[in-house]
C-alpha positions in Angstrom: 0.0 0.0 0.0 1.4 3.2 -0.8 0.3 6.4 0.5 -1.2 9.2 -0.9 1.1 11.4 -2.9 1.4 14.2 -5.9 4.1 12.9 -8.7 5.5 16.4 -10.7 8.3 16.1 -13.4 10.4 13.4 -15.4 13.6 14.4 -14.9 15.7 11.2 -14.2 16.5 12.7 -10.4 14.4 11.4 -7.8 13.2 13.6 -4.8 10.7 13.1 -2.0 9.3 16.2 -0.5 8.4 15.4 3.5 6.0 18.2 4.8 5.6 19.7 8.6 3.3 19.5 11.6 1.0 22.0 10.4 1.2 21.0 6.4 0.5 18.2 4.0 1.7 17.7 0.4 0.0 20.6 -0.6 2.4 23.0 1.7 4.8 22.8 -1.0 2.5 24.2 -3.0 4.0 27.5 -4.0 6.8 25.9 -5.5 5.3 24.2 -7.9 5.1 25.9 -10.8 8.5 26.6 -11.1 10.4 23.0 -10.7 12.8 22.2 -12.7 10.5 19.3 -14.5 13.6 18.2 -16.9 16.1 17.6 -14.3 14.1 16.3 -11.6 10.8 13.9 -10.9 9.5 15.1 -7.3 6.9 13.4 -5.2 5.2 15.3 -2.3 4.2 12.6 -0.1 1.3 13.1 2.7 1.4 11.1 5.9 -0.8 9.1 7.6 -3.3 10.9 8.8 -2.5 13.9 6.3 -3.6 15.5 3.2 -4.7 12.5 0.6 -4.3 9.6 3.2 -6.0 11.8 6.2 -7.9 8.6 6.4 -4.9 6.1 6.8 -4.7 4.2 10.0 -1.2 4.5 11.1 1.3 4.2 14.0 1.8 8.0 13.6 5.7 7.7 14.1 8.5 8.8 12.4 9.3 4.8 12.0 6.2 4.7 9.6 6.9 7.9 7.8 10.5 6.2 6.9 8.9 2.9 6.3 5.8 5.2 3.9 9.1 6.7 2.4 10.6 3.6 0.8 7.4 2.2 -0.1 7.0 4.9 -2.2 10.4 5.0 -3.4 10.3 1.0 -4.2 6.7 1.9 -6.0 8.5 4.5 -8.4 11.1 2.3 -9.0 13.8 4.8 -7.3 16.9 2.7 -6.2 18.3 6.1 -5.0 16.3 9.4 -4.6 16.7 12.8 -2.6 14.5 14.2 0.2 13.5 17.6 1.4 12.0 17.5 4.6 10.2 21.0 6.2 10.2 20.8 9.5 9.2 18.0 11.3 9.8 16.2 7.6 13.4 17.2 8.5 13.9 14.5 10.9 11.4 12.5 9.2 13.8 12.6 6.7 17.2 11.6 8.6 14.8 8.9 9.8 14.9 7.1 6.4 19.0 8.2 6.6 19.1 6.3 9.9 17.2 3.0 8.1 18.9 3.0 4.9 21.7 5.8 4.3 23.0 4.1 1.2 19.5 4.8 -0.7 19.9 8.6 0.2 21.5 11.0 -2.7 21.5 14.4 -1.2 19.5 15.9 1.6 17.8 19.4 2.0 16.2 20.4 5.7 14.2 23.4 5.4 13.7 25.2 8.9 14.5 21.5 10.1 14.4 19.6 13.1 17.5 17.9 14.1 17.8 14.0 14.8 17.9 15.1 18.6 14.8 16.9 18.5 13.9 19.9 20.1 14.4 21.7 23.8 11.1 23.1 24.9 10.6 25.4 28.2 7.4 24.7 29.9 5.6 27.6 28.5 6.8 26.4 24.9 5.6 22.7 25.3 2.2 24.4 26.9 1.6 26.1 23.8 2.5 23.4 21.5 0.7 20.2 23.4 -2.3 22.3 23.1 -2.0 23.8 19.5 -3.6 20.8 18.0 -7.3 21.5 19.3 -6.8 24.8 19.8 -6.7 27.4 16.3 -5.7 30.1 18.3 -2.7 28.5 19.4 -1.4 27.4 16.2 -2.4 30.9 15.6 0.1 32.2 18.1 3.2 29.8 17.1 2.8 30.5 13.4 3.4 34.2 14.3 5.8 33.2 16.5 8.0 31.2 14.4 7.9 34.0 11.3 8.7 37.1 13.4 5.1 38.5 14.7 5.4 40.5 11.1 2.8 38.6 8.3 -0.7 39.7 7.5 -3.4 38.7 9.6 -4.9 37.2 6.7 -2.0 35.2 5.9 -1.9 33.9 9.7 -5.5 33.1 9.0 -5.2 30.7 6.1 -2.2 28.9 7.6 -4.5 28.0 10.7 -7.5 26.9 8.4 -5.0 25.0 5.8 -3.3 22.9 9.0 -6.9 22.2 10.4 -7.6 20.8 7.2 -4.8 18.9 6.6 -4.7 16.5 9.6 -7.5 15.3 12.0 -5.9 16.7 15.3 -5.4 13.5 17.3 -2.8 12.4 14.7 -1.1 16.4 15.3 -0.8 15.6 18.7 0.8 11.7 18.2 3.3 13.4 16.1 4.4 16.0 19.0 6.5 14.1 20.9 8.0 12.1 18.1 9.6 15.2 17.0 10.2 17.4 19.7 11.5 14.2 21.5 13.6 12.5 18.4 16.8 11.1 20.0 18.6 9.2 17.0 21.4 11.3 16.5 23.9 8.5 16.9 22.5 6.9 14.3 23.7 9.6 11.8 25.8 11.7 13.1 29.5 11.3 10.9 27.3 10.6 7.5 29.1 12.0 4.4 26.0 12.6 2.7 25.9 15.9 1.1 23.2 18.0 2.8 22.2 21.5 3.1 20.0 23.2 5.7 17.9 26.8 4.9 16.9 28.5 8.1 14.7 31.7 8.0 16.2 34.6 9.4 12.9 35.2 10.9 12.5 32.0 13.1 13.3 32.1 16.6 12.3 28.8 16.9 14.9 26.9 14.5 17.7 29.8 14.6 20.7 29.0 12.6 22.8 28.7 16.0 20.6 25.7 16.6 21.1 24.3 13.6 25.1 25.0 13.7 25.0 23.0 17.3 22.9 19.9 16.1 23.0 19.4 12.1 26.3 20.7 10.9 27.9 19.0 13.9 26.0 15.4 12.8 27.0 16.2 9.0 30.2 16.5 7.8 29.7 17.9 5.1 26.5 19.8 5.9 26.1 23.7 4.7 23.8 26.6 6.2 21.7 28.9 4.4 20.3 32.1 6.1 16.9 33.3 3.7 16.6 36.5 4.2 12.9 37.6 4.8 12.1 34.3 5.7 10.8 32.9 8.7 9.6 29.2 9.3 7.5 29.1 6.5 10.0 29.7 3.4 7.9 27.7 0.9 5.2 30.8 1.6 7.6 33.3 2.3 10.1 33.2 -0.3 9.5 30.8 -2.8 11.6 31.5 -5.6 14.9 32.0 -3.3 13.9 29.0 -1.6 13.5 26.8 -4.7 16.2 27.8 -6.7 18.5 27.0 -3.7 17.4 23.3 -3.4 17.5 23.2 -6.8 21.0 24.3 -7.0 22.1 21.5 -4.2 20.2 18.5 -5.9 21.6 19.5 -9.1 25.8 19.4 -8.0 27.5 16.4 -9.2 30.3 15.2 -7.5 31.5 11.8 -7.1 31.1 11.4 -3.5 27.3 12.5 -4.0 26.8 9.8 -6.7 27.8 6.9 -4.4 26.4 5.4 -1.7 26.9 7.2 2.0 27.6 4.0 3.4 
């Protein structure tokens, strides 16, 4: 069984596009009429519980979301593919690394969560352990998280667009398996090439986080500030966005082309 996803492009380079907490496939939405359809075949792939498979009985683990991954990639006949995870599809992401590194071309985290998930204070983990039955909360850490500076409307749409993208018992599984992640042994010295793109408007993800946790797992890991960007990019600043993932998926070098390990 293979879940629900949206298959753009026939280029001969495989991507998977992992979305976050608040998204589903479509989240990558305003990026899709620019790919780069030649070079590269992307599939935006929605969880369990998410999107096209909202109706998916699942474990609602980032286990399953690795195990959904290659599925997919098996169904598509991908031996070896690229992700780009947002988010919580950031660790999502290494997850698959963790399982099977030597299927993984390149990596891309976009405002990502690291392998060793993420420190919350009390007041932080109050307002996220009650964001998913609560709109005004995921009201509150969407403004947060891009600087207290986007329209009202905007704010708006986000809120209604999460709502409808996940029934909100299966936003509140995934909490803890993300906030809590603790498999950073698991990658941490991989040669995969990977880059990470942080919003300079995110307090959440800063790129001193990411220095500490993802270019200390990844050797050969590289950090991108967008500027005018805050957790959101894909909505943000598309364009700049895009074109540098694009840029990243598209180097060849020989250590890229083989297997991690």
């Amino acid at each position: 069984m293979v879940n629900s996803y949206r298959l753009l492009g026939e280029g001969p380079h495989g991507v998977i596009a992992l979305h976050g907490w608040f998204g589903d496939h479509r989240s990558f939405a305003p990026l899709w009429t620019d790919l780069d359809q030649e070079r590269f075949t992307w599939a935006f792939l929605d969880y369990r519980g998410y999107g096209g498979s909202r109706d998916l009985a699942g474990e609602h683990t980032l286990e399953e979301i690795a195990t959904d991954v290659l599925t997919l990639a098996n169904h598509l006949g991908w031996e070896r593919f690229s992700l780009v995870g947002h988010s919580m599809g950031g660790v999502a992401a290494q997850r698959v690394i963790a399982d099977v590194p030597e299927r993984v071309r390149r990596l891309v985290g976009v405002t990502p969560v690291p392998a060793n998930g993420v420190p919350f204070d009390e007041q932080g983990w109050a307002l996220f352990a009650a964001a998913p039955n609560d709109p005004d909360r995921r009201r509150a850490i969407i403004d947060l998280t891009t600087g207290g500076q986007l329209s009202g409307r905007w704010l708006d749409r986000m809120v209604q667009a999460s709502l409808e993208a996940a029934h909100p018992d299966v936003v509140a599984a995934y909490l803890p398996q993300w906030a809590h992640a603790d498999f950073a042994s698991a990658i941490s010295g991989s040669r995969l090439p990977v880059k990470v793109l942080v919003g300079e408007r995110d307090p959440a993800l800063p790129a001193e986080f990411m220095r500490a946790t993802w270019l200390t797992h990844y050797p050969r890991a590289e950090l991108e500030v967008l500027a005018g960007a805050g957790h959101y990019p894909m909505e943000e600043t598309p364009i700049a966005l895009l074109s540098s993932i694009e840029e990243f998926l598209g180097r060849q070098d020989d250590e890229a082309d083989a297997p991690d390990r």
